[in-house]
LODRENDO-435400 format. One record per residue: residue number from 1; residue in one letter; x, y, z of N, C-alpha, C, O in turn. Coordinates in steps of 0.1 Angstrom, whole numbers. Each point is the difference from the previous one (the first is absolute). Last residue first. Layout:
// residues N
 pos code    nX    nY    nZ   caX   caY   caZ    cX    cY    cZ    oX    oY    oZ
 NUM    A     X     Y     Z     X     Y     Z     X     Y     Z     X     Y     Z
...
// end
This chain:
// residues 250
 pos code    nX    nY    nZ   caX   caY   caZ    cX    cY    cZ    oX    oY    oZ
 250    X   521  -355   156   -13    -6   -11   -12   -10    18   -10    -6    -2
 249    X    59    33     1   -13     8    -2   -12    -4    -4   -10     7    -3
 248    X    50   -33     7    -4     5    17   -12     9    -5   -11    -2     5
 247    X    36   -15   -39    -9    -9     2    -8     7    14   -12    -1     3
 246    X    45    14   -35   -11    12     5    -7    -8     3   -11     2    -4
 245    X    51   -22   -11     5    11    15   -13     5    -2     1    10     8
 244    X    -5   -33   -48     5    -8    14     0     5    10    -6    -6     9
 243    X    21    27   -44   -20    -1     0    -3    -5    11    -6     6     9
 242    X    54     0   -17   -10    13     6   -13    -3    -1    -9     7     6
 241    X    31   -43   -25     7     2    11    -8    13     6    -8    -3     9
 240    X     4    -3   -53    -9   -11     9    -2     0    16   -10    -2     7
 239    X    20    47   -39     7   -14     1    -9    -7     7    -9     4     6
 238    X    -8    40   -29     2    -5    11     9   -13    -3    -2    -6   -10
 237    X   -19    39   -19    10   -10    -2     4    -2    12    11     4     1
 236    X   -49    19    -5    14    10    -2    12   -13    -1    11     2     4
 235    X   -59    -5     4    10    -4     5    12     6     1     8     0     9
 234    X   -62    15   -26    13    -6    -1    10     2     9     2    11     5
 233    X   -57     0   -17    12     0     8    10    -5    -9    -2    -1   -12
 232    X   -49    29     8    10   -10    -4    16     0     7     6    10     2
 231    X   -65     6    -5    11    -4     7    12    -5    -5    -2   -12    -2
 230    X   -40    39   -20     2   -11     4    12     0     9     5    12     0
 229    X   -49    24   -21    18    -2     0     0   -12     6   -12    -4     3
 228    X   -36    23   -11    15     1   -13    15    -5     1     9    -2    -9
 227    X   -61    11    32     9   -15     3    13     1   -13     5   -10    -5
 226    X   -39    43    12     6     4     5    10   -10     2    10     3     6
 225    X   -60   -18    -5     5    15    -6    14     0     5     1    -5    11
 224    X   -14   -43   -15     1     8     9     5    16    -6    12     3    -4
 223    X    -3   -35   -26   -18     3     2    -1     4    12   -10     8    -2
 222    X    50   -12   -35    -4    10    10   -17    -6     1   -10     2    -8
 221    X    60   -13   -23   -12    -2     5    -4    10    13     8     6     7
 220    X    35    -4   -30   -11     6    -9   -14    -5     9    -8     9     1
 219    X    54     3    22    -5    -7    -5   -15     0    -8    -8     8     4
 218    X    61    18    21   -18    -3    -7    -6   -13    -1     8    -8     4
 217    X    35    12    33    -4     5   -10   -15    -2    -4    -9    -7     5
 216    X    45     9    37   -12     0    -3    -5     7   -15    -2    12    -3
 215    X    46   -37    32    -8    10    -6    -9    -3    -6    -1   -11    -6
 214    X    40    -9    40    -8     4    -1    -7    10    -8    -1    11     5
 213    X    41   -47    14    -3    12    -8   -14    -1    -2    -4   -11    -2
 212    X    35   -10    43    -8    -4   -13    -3    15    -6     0    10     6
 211    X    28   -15    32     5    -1   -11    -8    -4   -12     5    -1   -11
 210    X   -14    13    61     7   -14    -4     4    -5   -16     1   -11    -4
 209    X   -21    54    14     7     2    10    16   -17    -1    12    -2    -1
 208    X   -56    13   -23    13     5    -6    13     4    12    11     6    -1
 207    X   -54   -21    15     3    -5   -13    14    -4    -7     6   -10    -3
 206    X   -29    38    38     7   -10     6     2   -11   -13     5   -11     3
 205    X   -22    50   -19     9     3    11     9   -13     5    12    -2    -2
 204    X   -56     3   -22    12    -4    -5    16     6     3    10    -2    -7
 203    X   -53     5    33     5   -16    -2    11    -2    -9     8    -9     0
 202    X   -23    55    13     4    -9    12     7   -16    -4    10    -7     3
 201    X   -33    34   -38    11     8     4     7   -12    10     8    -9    -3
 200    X   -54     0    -6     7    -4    -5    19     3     1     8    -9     1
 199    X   -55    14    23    12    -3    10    12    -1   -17    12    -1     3
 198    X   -60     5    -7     3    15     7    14     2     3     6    11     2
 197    X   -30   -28   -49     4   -11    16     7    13     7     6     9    -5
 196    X   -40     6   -31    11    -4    -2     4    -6    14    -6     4     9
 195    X   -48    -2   -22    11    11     4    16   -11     2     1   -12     5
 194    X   -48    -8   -14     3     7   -12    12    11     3     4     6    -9
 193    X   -24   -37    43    -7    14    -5     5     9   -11     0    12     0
 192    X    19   -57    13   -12    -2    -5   -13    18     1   -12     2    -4
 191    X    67     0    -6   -10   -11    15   -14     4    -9    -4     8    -8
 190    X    51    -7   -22   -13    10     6    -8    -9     9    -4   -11    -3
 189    X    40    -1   -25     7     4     4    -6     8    11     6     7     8
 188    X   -15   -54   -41     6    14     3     4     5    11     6    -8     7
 187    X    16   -25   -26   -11    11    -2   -16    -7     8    -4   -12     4
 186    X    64     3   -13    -8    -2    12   -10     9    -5     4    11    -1
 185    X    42   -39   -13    -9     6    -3   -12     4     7    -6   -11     3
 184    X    62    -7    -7   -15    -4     9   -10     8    -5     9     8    -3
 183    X    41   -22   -22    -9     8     8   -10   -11     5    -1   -13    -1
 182    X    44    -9    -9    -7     8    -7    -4    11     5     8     7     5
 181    X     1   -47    19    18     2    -4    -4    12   -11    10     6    -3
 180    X   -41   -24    51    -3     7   -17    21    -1    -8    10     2     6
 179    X   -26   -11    42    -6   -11   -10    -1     5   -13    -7    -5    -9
 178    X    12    36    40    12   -13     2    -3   -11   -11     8    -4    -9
 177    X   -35    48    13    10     2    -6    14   -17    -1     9    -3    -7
 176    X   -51     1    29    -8    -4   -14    20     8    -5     7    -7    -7
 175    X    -8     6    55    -3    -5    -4    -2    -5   -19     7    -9    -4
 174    X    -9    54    21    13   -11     0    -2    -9    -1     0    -1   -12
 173    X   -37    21    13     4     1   -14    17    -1     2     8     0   -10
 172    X   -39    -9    49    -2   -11    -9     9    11   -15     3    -9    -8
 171    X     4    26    47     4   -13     2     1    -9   -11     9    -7    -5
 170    X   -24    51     9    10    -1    -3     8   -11    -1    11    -1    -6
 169    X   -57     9    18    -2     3   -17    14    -3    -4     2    -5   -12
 168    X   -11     0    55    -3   -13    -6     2     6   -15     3    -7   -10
 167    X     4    41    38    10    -8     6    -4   -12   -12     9    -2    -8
 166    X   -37    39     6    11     0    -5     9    -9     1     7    -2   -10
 165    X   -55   -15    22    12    10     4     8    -2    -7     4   -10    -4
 164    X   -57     0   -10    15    -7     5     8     7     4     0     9    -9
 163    X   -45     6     2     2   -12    12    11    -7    -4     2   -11     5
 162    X   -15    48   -36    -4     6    15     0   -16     9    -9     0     9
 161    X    23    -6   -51    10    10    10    -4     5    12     6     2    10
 160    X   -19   -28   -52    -8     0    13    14     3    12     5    -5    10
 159    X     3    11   -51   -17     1    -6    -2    -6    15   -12     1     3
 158    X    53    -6   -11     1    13    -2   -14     4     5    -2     9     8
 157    X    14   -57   -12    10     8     6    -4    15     1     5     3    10
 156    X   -30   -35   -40     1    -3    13     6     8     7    -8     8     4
 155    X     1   -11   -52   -11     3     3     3    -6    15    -8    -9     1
 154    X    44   -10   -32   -10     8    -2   -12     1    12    -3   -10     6
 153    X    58    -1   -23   -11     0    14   -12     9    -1    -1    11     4
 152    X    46   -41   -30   -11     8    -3   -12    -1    11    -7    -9     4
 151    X    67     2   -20    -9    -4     9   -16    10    -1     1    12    -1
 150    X    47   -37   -27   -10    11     0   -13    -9     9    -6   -10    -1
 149    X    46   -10    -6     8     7    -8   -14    14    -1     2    11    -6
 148    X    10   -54    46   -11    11   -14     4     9    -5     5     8     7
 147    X    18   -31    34    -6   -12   -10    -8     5   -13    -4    -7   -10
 146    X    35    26    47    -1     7   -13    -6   -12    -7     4    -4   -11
 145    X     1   -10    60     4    15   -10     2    -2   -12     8    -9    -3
 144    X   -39   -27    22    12    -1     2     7    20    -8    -2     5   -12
 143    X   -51   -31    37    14     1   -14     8     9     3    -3     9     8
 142    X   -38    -7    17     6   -15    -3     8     0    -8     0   -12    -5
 141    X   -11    55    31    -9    -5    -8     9   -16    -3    10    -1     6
 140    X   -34    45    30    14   -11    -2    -9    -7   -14   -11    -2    -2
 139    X   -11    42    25    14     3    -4    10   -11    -3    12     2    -2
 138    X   -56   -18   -15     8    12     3    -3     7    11   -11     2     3
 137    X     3   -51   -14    -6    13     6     9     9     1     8     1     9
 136    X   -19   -53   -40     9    11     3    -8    14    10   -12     3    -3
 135    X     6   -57   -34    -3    14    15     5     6     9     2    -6    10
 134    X    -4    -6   -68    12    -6    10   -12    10    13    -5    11    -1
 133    X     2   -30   -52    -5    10     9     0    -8    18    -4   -10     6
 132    X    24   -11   -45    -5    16    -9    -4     7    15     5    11     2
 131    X     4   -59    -1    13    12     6    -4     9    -6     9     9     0
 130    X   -32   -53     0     7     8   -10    10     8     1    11     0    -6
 129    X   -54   -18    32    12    -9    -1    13     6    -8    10    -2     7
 128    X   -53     9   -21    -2    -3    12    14    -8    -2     4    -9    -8
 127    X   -21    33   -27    13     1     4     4    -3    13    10     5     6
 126    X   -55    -4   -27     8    -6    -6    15    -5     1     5   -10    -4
 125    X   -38    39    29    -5   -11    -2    11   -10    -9     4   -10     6
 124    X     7    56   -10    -3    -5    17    -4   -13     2     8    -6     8
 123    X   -18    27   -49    12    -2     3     8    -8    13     7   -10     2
 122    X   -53    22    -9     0    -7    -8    18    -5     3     3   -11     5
 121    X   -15    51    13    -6   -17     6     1    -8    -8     5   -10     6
 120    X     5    50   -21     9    -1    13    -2   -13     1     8    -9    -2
 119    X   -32    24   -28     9    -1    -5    11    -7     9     7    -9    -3
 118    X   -46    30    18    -6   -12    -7    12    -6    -3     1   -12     4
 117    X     1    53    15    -1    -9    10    -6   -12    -8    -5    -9     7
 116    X    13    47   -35    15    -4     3     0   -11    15    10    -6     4
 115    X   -51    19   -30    12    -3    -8    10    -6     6     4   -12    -2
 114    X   -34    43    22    -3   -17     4     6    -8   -11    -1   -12     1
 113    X    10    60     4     3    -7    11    -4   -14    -3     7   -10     4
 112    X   -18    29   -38    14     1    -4     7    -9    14     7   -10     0
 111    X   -50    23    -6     8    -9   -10     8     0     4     3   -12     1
 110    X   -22    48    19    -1   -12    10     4   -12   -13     5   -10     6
 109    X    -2    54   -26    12     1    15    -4   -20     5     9    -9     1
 108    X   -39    21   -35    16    -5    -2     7     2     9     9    -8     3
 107    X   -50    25    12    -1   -12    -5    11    -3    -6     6    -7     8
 106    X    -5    48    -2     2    -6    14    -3   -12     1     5    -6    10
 105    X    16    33   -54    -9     3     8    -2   -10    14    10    -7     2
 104    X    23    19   -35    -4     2    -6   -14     5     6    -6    10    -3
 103    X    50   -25    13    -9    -9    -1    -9     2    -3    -8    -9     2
 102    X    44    41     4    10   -17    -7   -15    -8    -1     1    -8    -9
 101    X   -14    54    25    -1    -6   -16     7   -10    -3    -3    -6   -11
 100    X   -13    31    54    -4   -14    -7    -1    -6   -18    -7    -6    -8
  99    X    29    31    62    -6     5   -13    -4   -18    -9     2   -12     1
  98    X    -9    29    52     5   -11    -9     0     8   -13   -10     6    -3
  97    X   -10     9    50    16    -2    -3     4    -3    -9    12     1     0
  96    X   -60     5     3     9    14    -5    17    -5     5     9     7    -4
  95    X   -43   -45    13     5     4   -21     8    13     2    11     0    -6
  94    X   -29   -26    46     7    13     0     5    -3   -11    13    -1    -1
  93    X   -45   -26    12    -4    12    15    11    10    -4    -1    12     4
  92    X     1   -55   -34   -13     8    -1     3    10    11    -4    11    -5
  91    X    34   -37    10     2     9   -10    -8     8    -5     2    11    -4
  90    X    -5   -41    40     3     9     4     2    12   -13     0    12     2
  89    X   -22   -52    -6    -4    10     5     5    11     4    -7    10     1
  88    X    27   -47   -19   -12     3   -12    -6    12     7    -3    10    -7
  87    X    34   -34    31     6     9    -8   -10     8    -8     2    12    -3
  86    X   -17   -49    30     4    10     2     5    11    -4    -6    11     3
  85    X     1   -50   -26   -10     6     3    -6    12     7    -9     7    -3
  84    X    50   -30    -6    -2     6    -9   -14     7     2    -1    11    -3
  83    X    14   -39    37    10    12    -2    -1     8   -17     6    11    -2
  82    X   -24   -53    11    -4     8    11     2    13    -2    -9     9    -2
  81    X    25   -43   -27   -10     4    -4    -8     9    14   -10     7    -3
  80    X    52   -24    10     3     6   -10   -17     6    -2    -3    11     4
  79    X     7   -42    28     5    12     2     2    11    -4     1    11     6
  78    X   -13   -56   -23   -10    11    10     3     5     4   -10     5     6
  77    X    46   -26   -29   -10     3   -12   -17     7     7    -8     7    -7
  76    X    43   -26    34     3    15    -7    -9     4   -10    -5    11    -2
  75    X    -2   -53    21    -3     6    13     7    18    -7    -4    11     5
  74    X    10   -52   -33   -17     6     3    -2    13     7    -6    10    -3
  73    X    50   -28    -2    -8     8   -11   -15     4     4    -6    11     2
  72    X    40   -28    40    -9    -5   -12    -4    11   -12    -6    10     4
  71    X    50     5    24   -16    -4     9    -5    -4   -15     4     6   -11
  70    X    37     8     8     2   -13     9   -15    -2     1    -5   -11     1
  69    X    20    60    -4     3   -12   -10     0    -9    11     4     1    12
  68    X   -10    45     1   -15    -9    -3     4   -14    -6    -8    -9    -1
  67    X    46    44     4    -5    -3    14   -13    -7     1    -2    -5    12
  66    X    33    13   -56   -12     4    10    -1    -7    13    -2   -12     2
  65    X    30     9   -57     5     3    15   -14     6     7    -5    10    -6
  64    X    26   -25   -48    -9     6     7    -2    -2    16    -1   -12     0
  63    X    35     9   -46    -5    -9    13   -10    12     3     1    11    -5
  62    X    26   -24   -46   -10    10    10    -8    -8    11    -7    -9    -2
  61    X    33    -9   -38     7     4    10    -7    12    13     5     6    10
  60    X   -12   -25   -56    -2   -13     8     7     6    16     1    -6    11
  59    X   -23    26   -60    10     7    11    -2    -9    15    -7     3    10
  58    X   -22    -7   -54    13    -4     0    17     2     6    11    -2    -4
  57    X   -68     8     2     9    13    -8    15    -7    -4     7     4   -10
  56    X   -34   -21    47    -3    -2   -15     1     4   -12    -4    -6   -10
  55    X    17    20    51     7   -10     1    -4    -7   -11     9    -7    -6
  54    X   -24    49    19    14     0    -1     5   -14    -6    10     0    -7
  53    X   -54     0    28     3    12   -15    14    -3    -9     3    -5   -11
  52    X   -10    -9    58    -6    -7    -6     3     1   -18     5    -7    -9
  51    X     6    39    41    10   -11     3    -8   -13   -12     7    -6    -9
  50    X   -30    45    20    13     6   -10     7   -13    -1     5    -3   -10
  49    X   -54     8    30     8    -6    -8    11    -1   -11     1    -6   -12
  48    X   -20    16    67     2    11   -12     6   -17   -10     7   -10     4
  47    X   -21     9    44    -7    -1    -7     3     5   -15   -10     1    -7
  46    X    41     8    45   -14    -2     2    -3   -12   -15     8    -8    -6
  45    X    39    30    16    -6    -3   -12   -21     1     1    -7     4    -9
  44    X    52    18    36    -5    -8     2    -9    -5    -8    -9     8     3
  43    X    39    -5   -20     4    -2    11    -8    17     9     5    11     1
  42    X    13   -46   -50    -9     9     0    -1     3    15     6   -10     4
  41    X    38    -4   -35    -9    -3    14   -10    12    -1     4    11    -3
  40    X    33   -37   -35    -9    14     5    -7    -8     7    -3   -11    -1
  39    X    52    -2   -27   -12    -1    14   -10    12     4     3    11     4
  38    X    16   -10   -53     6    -4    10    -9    -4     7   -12    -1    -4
  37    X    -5    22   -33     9   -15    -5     9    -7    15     5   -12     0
  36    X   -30    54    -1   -10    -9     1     8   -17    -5    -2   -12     2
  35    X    24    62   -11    -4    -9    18    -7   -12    -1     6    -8     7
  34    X    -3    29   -49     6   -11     7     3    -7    13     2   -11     5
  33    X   -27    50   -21   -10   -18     0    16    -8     0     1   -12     5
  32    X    -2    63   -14     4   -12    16    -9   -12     2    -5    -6     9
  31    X     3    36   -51    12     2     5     5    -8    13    11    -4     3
  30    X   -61    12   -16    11   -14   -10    17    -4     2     5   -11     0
  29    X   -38    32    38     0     0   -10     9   -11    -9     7   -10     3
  28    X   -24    20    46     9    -8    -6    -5    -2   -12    -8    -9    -2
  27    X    -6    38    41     5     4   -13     7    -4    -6     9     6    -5
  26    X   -38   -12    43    14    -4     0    11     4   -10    12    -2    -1
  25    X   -63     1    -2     2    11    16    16    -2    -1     5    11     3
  24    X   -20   -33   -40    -1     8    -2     3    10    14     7    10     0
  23    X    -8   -53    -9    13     4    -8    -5    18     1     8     8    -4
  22    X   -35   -36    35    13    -1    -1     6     6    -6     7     8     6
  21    X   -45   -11   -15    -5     8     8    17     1    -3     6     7    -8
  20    X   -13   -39   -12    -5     8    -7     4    13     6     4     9    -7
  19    X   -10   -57    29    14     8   -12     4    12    -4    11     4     1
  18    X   -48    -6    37     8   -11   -14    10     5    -1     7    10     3
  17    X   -28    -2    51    -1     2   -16     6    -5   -10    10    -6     3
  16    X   -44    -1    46    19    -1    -8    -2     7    -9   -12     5    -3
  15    X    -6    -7    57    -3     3   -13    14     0   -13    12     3     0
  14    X   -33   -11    55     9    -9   -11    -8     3   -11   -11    -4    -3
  13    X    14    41    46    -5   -10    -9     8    -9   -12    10     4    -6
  12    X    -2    13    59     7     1   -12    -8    -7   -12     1   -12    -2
  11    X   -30    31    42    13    -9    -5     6     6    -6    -1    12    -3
  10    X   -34    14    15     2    -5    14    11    -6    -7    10     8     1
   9    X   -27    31   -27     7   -12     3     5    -3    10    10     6     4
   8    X   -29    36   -38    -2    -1    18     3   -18    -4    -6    -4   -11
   7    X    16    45   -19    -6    -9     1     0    -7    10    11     3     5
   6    X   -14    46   -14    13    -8     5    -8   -10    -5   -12     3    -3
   5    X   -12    35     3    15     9    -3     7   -16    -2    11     1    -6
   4    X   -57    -1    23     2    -3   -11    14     6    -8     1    -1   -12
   3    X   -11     1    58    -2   -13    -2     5     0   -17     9    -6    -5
   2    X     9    51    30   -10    -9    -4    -2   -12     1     9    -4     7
   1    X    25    37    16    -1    -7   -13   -13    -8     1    -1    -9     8
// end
């Protein structure tokens, strides 16, 4: 495979996305905006301004969760603008993965990213102290089972498959199933060479092995060619008591 077949990434870049991005990769149309009236965890959130969004919108209930939280605004807010910079290039070296009509063209693609790290910060800044955005490393997370009536994991788990193991991929979407009393939601679903996750079968194996349900439905957004389907779990009404008993696996 190529240089230019893949997008080539030493990190996990801190890259977010809006609201916007949100209702749409997640396909939380008009019909499930009530989710949005319960607890929603964004997870791992980065930089993305759904939590923010959300909350001005009048949805007081959306946490946001990262392994970067806690460190100074400033110091995200240059991490953020690094990593977009980055980004700026690599997308330039491989446009033929991306379709580009949700944004019309490659200058609104980068709006939209620095939208949602301006948004972020701002927020972030504000809510120092707050409990909006909690620090957290998946496979473990700080709350309590079924604290979220809907869990949302964008642009981490799948999309860099080639360096997390099935094992962490299984860890962390138990995990996000415990803390959820709803669904989990997970897009996409393609490693950063635009090709479908190789191990998926495997993971939701041991998935559905411990009782969570598992299916992979549409979704209308797509900017990774081929980024159409999403993740989605449930509990199957698990008791507290059985949620409890899959602690050894976490």
């Amino acid at each position: 495979m190529g240089a230019r077949d893949r997008m080539e990434l030493d990190n996990v870049a801190f890259i977010g996305r809006t609201y916007e991005e949100y209702m749409d990769m997640f396909d939380l149309g008009e019909n499930e905006r009530a989710f949005l009236d319960g607890p929603v965890l964004d997870c791992p959130a980065g930089p993305s301004s759904f939590a923010a969004e959300a909350c001005a919108k009048g949805f007081n209930k959306v946490k946001a969760c990262d392994m970067i939280y806690g460190l100074p605004a400033d110091e995200l807010e240059a991490t953020g603008n690094r990593d977009l910079a980055l980004i700026s290039g690599k997308l330039t070296e491989t446009a033929h993965l991306f379709r580009w009509d949700y944004y019309g063209d490659f200058s609104r693609h980068m709006q939209y990213r620095a939208a949602a790290l301006y948004r972020f910060i701002a927020d972030y800044r504000a809510e120092a102290g707050g409990g909006r955005y909690v620090h957290a490393r998946l496979p473990r997370l700080p709350f309590s089972d079924g604290s979220f009536a809907l869990v949302l994991s964008s642009h981490l788990l799948f999309l860099y498959g080639d360096r997390l193991t099935p094992g962490f991929h299984a860890e962390s979407l138990r995990e996000m199933a415990r803390v959820s009393s709803g669904e989990v939601r997970v897009y996409p679903l393609l490693g950063l060479d635009a090709r479908p996750y190789p191990h998926m079968d495997e993971v939701l194996g041991l998935l559905r092995r411990d009782g969570i349900i598992a299916e992979i439905r549409p979704t209308p957004f797509e900017f990774f060619k081929g980024a159409t389907r999403m993740l989605a779990l449930r509990t199957g009404g698990l008791k507290g008591e059985v949620r409890r008993d899959l602690s050894h696996l976490f």
